[in-house]
C-alpha positions, 0 to 999 in steps of 0.5 A: 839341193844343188846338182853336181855333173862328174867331171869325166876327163877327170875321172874313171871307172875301172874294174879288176877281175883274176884271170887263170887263178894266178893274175889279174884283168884290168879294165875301165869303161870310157863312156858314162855319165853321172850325176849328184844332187846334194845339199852339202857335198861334204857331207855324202849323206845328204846327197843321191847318186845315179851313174849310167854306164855305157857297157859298149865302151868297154876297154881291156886294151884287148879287142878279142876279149873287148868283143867277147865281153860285149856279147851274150856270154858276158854283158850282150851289150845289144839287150843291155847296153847300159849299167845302172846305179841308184844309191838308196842309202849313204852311211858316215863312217868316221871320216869315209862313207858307205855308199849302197844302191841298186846295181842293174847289170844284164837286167838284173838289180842287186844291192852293190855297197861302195866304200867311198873316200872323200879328198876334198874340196879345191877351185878351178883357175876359172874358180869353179869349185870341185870335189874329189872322191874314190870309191871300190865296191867288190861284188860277185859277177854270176849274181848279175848273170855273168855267169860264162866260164872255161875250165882249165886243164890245171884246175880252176876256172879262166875268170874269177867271179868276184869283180872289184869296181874302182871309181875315180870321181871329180865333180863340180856344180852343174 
């Protein structure tokens, strides 16, 4: 197995959640780390994936919501400050794959399953080889205890509950 590092001035992890029942929150963390070991990264299915993701470095281009985020009616980022993925399982599926692992968010492990996109394989000018792949798993945030909420005057409630988890990933040989 070689070790593949995610290249992460070429990649993102961004999440969308609805907001008032009519829009949506955009946001990504700026901190993370990720790793790969694979036998063959054109085939997902011999490969095993970790991410650790640094919950501090949460950005929703808003500070008050950014804070508020970080605290203990969301993330408590001080007990927490780390979310986790383990892929216990990766399934071809024609030409994408299905990428499942334990998620642990506020201490909580859940299965989460991402529907993940190959891009293919390029070089480097320096001849580094490096793979792309895109990822989107959706995953409800009240399972992992992120569970605070406000009522609206209108009906509905402030945050949605399902949050979808965007992934941009370039890798290369570590």
């Amino acid at each position: 197995m070689a070790t593949y590092n995610v290249d992460t001035n070429h990649s993102s992890i961004e999440f969308v959640v609805k907001h008032m029942m009519v829009s949506k929150v955009k946001g990504f963390f700026e901190s993370y780390d990720a790793r790969i070991e694979a036998t063959n990264l054109e085939d997902l299915t011999t490969a095993a994936v970790t991410f650790n993701i640094n919950v501090d470095s949460i950005n929703t281009r808003n500070t008050d919501r950014d804070n508020h985020l970080r605290s203990a009616d969301f993330f408590d980022v001080e007990k927490h400050p780390t979310i986790e993925f383990t892929s216990t399982d990766i399934t071809r599926d024609g030409d994408d794959y299905k990428l499942t692992g334990d998620m642990t968010i506020r201490g909580i492990t859940k299965p989460v399953t991402f529907e993940v996109e190959y891009n293919g394989k390029g070089k480097t000018p320096d001849g580094v080889e490096v793979y792309g792949f895109e990822a989107e798993a959706k995953l409800n945030r009240e399972d992992f205890g992120l569970t605070w909420n406000a009522a609206l005057e209108t009906g509905g409630v402030l945050v949605g509950k399902d949050i979808k988890i965007r992934v941009q990933l370039e890798v290369n040989p570590a």
